[in-house]
C-alpha positions as CSV (number, residue, x, y, z in Angstrom):
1,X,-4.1,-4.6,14.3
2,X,-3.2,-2.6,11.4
3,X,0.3,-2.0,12.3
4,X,0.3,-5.7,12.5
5,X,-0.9,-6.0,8.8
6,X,1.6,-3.4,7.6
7,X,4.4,-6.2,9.9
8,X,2.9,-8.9,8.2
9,X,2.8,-6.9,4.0
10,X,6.5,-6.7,4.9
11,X,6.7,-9.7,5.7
12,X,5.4,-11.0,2.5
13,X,7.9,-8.7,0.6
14,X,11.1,-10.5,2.3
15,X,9.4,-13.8,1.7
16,X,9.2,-13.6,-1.8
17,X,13.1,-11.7,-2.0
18,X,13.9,-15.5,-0.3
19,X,12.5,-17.1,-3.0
20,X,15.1,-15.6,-5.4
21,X,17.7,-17.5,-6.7
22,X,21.4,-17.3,-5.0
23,X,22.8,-15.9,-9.0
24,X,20.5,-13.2,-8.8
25,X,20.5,-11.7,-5.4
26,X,24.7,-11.7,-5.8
27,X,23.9,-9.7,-9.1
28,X,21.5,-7.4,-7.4
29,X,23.7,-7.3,-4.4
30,X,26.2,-6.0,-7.0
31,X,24.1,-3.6,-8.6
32,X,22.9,-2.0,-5.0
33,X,26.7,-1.9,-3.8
34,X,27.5,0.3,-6.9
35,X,24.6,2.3,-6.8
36,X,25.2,3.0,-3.0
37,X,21.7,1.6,-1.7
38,X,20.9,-1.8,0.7
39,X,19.2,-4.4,-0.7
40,X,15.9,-3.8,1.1
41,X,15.5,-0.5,-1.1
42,X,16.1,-2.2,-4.1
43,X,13.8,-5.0,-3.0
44,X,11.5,-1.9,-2.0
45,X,11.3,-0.7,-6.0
46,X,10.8,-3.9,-7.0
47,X,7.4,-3.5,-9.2
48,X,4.2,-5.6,-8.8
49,X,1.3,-6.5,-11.0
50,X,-2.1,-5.4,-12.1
51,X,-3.6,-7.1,-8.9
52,X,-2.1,-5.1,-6.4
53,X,-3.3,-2.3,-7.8
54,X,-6.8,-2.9,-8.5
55,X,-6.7,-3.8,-4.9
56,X,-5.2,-0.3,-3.7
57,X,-7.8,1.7,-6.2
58,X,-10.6,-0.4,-4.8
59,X,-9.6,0.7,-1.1
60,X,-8.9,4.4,-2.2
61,X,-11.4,5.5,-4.4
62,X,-13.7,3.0,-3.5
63,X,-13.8,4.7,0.1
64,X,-14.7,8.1,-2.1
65,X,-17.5,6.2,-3.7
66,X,-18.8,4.1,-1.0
67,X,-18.5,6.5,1.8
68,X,-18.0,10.0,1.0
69,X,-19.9,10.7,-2.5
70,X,-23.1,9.2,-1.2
71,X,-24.5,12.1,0.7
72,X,-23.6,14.9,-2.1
73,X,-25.4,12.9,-4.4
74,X,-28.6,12.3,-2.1
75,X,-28.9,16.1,-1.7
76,X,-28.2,17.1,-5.3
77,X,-30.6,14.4,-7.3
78,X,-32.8,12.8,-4.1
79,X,-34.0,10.1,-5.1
80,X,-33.0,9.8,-8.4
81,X,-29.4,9.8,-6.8
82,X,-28.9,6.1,-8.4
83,X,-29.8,7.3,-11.9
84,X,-26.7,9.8,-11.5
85,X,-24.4,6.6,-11.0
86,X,-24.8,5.1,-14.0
87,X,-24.8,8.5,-16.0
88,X,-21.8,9.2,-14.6
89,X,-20.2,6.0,-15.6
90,X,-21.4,6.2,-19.2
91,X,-19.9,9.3,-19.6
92,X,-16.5,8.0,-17.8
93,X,-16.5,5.0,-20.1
94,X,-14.6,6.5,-23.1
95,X,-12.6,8.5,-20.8
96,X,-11.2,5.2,-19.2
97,X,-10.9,3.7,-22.5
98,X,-9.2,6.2,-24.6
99,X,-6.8,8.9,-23.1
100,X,-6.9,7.0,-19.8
101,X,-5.6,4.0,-21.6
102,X,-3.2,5.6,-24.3
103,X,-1.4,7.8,-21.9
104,X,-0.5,5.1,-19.6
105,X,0.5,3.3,-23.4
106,X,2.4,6.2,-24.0
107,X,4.2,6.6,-20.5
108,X,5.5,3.0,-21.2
109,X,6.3,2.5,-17.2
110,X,8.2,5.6,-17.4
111,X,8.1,8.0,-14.3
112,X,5.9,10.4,-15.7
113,X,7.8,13.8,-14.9
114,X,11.0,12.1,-16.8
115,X,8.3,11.9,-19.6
116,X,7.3,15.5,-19.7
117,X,10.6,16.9,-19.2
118,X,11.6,15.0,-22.1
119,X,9.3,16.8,-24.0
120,X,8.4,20.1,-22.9
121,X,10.0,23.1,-20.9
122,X,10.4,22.3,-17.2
123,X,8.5,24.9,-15.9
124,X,5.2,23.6,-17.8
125,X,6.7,19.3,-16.7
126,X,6.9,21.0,-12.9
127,X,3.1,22.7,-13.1
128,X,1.7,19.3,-14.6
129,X,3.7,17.7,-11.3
130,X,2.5,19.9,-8.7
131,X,-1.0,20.2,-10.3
132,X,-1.1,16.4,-9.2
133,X,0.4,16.5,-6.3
134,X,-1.9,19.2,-4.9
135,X,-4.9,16.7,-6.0
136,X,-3.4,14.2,-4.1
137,X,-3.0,15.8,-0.9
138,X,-6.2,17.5,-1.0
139,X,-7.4,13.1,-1.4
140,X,-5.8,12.8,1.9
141,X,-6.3,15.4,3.7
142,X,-10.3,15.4,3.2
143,X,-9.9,11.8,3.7
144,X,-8.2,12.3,7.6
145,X,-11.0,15.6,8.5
146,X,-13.6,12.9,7.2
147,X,-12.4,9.7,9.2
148,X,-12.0,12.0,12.6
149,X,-15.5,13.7,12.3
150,X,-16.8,10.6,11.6
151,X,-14.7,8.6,14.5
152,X,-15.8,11.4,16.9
153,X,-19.3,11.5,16.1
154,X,-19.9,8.0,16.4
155,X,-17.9,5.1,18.6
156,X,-15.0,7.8,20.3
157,X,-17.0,11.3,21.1
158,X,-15.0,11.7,24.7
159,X,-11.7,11.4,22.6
160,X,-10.0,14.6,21.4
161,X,-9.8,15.1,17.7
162,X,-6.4,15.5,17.8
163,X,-5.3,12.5,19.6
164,X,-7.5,10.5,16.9
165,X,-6.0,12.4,13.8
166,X,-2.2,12.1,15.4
167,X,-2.4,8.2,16.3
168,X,-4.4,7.5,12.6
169,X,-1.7,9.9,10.7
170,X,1.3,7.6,12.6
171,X,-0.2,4.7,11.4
172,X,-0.3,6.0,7.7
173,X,3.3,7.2,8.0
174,X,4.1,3.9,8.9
175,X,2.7,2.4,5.5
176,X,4.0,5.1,3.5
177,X,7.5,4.7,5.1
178,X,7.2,0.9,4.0
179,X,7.1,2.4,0.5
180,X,4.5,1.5,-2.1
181,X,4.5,-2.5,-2.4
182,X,4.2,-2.7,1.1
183,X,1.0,-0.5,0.6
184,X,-0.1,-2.6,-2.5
185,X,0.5,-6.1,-0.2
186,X,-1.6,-4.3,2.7
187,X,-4.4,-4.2,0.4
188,X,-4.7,-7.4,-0.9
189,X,-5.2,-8.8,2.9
190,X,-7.5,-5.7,3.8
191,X,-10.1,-5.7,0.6
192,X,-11.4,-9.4,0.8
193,X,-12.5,-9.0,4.5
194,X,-13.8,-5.4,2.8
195,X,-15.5,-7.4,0.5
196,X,-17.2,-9.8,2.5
197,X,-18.7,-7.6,4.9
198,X,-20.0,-5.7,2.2
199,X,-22.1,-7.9,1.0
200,X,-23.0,-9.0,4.7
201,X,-25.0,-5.8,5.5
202,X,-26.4,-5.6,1.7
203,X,-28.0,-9.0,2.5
204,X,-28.6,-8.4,6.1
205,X,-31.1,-5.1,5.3
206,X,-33.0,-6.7,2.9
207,X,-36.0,-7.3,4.9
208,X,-35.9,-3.5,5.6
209,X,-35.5,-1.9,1.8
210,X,-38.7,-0.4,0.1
211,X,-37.9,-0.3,-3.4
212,X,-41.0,1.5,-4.6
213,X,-39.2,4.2,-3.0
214,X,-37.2,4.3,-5.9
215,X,-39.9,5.6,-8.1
216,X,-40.9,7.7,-9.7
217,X,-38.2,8.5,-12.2
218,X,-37.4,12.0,-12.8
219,X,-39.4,13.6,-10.4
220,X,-37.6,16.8,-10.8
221,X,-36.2,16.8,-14.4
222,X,-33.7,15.5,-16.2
223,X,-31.3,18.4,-14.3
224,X,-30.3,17.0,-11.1
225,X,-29.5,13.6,-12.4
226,X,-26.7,15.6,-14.4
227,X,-25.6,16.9,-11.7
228,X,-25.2,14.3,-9.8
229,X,-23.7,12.5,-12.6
230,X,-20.9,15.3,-13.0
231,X,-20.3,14.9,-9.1
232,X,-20.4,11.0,-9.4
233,X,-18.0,11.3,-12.5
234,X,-15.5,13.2,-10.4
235,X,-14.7,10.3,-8.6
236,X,-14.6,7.8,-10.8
237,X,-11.7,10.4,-12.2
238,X,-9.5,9.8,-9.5
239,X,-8.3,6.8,-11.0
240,X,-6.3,9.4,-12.9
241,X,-3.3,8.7,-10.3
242,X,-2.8,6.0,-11.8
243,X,-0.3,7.7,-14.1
244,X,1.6,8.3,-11.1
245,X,2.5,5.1,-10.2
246,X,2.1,3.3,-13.3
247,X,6.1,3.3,-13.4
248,X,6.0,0.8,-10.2
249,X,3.8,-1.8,-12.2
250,X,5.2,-5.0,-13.9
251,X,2.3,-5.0,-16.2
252,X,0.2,-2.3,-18.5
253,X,-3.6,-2.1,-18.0
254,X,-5.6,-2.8,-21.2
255,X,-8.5,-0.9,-22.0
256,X,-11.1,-3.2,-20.9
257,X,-9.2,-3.3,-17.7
258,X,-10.2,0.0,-16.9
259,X,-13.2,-0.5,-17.8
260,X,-14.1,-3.2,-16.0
261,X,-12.5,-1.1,-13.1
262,X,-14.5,1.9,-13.5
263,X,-17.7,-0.7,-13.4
264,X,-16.8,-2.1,-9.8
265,X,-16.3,1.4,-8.3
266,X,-19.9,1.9,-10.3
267,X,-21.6,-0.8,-8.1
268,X,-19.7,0.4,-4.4
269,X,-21.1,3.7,-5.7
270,X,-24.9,2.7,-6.8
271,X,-24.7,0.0,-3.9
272,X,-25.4,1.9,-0.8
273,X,-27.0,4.9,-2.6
274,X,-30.2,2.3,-3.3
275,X,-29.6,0.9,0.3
276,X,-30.0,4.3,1.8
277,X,-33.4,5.3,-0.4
278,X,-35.0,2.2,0.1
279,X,-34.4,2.2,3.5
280,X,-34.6,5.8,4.8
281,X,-36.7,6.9,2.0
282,X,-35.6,9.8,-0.3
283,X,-35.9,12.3,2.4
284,X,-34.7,11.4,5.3
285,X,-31.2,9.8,3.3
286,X,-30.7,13.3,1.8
287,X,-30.4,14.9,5.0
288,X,-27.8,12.0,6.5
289,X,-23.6,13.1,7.1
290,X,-22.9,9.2,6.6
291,X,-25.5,7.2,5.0
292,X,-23.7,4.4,4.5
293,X,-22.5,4.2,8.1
294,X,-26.4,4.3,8.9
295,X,-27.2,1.4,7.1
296,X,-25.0,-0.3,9.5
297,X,-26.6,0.7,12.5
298,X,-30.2,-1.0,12.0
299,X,-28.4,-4.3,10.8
300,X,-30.3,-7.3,12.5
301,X,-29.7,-11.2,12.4
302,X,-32.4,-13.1,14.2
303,X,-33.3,-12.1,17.3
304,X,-30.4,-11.9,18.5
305,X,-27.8,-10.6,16.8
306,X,-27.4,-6.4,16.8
307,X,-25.4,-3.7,16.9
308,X,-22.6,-4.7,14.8
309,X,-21.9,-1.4,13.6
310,X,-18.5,-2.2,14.6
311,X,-17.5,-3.8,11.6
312,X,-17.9,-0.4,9.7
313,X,-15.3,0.9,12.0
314,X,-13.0,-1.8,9.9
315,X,-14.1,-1.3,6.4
316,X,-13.8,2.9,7.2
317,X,-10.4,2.4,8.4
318,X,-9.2,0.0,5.9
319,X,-10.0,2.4,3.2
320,X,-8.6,5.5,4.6
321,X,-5.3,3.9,5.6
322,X,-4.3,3.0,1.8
323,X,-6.3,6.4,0.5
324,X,-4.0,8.5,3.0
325,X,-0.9,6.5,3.2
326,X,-0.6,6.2,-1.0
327,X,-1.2,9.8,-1.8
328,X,1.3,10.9,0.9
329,X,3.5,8.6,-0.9
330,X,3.1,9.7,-4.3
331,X,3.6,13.3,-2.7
332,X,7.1,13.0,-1.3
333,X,8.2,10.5,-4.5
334,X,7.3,13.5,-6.6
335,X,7.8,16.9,-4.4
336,X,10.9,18.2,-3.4
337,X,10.8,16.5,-0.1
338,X,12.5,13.6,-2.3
339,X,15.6,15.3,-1.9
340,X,16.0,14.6,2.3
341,X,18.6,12.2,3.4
342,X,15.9,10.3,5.5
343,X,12.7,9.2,3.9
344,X,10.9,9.6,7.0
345,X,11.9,12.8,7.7
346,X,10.0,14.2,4.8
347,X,7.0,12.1,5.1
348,X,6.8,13.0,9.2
349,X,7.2,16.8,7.9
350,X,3.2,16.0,5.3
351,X,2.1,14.3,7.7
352,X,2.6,16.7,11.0
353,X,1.2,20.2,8.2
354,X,-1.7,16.9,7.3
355,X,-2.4,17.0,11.6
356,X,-2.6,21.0,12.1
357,X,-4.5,21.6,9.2
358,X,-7.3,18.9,10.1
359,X,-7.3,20.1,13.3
360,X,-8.3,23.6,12.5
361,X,-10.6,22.6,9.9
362,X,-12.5,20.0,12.9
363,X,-13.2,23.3,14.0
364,X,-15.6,24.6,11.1
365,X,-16.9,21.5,9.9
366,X,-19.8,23.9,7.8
367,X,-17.2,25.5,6.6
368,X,-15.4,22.0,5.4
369,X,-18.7,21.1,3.7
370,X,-19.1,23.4,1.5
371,X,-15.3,23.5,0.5
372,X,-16.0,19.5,0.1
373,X,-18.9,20.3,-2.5
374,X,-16.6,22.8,-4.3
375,X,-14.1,20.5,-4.6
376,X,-15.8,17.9,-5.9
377,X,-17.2,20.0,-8.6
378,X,-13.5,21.4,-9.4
379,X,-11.1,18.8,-8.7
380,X,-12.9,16.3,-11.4
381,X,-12.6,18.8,-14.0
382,X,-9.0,19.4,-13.3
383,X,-7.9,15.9,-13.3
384,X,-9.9,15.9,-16.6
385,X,-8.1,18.7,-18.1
386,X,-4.6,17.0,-17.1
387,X,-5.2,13.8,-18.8
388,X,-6.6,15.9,-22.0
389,X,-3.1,17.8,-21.6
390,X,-0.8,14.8,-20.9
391,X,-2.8,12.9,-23.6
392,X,-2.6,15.2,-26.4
393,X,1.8,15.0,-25.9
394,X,3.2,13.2,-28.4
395,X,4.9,9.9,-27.6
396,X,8.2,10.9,-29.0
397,X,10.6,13.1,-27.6
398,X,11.5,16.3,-29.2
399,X,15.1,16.4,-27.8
400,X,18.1,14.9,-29.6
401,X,20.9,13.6,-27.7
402,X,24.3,14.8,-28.3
């Protein structure tokens, strides 16, 4: 099915190249002759709009905040795990706003390690790069160790971990092979189902929350909210790649853009963190591997209608493909990998280190968890420190053509 969306995102991209005058494809035709590439690629780097991408960063970090963030913040704050949420997002809201906004003003759809070699030495430009880069594959990779614990724990236990991680890591070399539009497309047919059956379970569980179970407020100070704020604000930070493929967008974000951004990823975040405490209660949620995959499993319509966990399987999968495929992207458009003769043959050589590494790591899953606390603790500060860095670079380059 989804290597039938990915068929069908393509499909869209060669639909619209139809739509273009004779005049201009002749001119671009031109223009790929003399720059040695086929028309496909230069449809391929055509750039798309602000929709696209809200629709990829919904997928990717709304995964993150829907899925994976949940149970870190149930056992840091308990049941004041909500109250971190919107902590977390006041204290992102100037971030978003401010050097969020002007860096991507100052990058000015400008690949961004063009921009800093322009103005600083390459070594520092390169450690900026790579700094990302590592970020990003770290995204992925927790993302694949997460979807084939999950998958094997639940609907395929008889299936080895392996086979699950190489047929899920073919279908996200597929995507990322199709290049970044494709990617963007695949999202806007993915999130709306997404969307919808989202707000199916919310509505289908109401019968079952116990909202007094929210209260009372505070019960163990003011200190584990700000943790779990500083754990919710590290995701909201991966919006951060962003400046990474800001050059492939038609269109600049605008501060309340962001902003408004940062607010939806707020409610898939706060969303199923209420769902779980009013439902499980404070102590039984805190103790859950996938809370909001729970939720799921006690959804009930009428008398008749159960067990339609499946449907999670769907929204999981839908948000791991885009948060595994783009990274992986970003990675070999940025990493020296760039530099093969076939695209595929650096992307096959990410995924296949992605595939070995999960599987050892499958093998130590404690082990994984606490790295996955760590890193949620480090890899927001980080990302922050970057866009401080990148931010504070003036927008005019020091070097003088001759």
């Amino acid at each position: 099915m989804k290597v039938a969306l990915i068929a069908a995102a393509r499909c869209a991209e060669r639909a619209i190249f139809a739509c273009i005058p004779k005049c201009m494809t002749f001119q671009m035709m031109g223009k790929a002759g003399a720059k040695g590439c086929d028309l496909m690629d230069l449809v391929s780097r055509k750039r798309f709009g602000l929709w696209p991408v809200v629709m990829m960063t919904l997928l990717s970090v709304g995964l993150v905040n829907h899925v994976t963030i949940i149970p870190l913040l149930l056992d840091t704050a308990k049941r004041d795990a909500w109250l971190s949420v919107p902590v977390g997002f006041i204290i992102m809201l100037p971030i978003v706003a401010f050097p969020l906004h002007r860096t991507l003003v100052k990058l000015n759809g400008k690949r961004i390690d063009r921009w800093l070699n322009d103005r600083m030495p390459r070594i520092v430009a390169w450690l900026v790069i790579f700094t990302f880069i590592c970020i990003q594959l770290m995204i992925a990779f927790a993302t694949l160790v997460d979807v084939v614990s999950w998958t094997s724990s639940t609907y395929l236990p008889r299936t080895p971990p392996v086979v699950t991680a190489c047929l899920f890591c073919i279908l996200c070399l597929v995507a990322a092979a199709s290049g970044l539009r494709t990617i963007a497309f695949l999202s806007c047919i993915l999130l709306p189902i997404v969307v919808v059956l989202g707000d199916f379970v919310m509505s289908a569980n109401m019968p079952a929350k116990e909202y007094s179970y929210l209260l009372p407020l505070l019960e163990n100070g003011a200190a584990p909210v700000l943790k779990g704020a500083l754990q919710s604000l590290s995701s909201f930070l991966e919006i951060t790649y962003l400046l990474m493929i800001q050059h492939h967008m038609s269109k600049k974000f605008k501060s309340w853009h962001l902003v408004l951004l940062t607010f939806v990823l707020a409610v898939l975040t706060i969303g199923p963190t209420v769902g779980a405490i009013t439902i499980f209660g404070p102590v039984e949620a805190s103790i859950m591997r996938y809370p909001a995959y729970t939720q799921w499993r006690i959804v009930k319509v009428g008398d008749y209608i159960e067990h339609v966990d499946f449907f999670a399987v769907y929204q999981w999968l839908s948000g791991a493909l885009i948060r595994i495929a783009m990274p992986i992207y970003i990675a070999h458009e940025f990493g020296p990998l760039r530099w093969m003769k076939r695209k595929w043959i650096g992307l096959s050589i990410i995924v296949f280190l992605f595939i070995i590494a999960a599987t050892i790591m499958l093998k130590h899953k404690l082990a994984y968890e606490r790295w996955e606390e760590t890193y949620f603790w480090y890899a927001g500060v980080v990302q922050l420190a970057i866009l401080l860095f990148v931010w504070a670079i003036p927008a005019k380059t020091k070097r003088v053509k001759s």
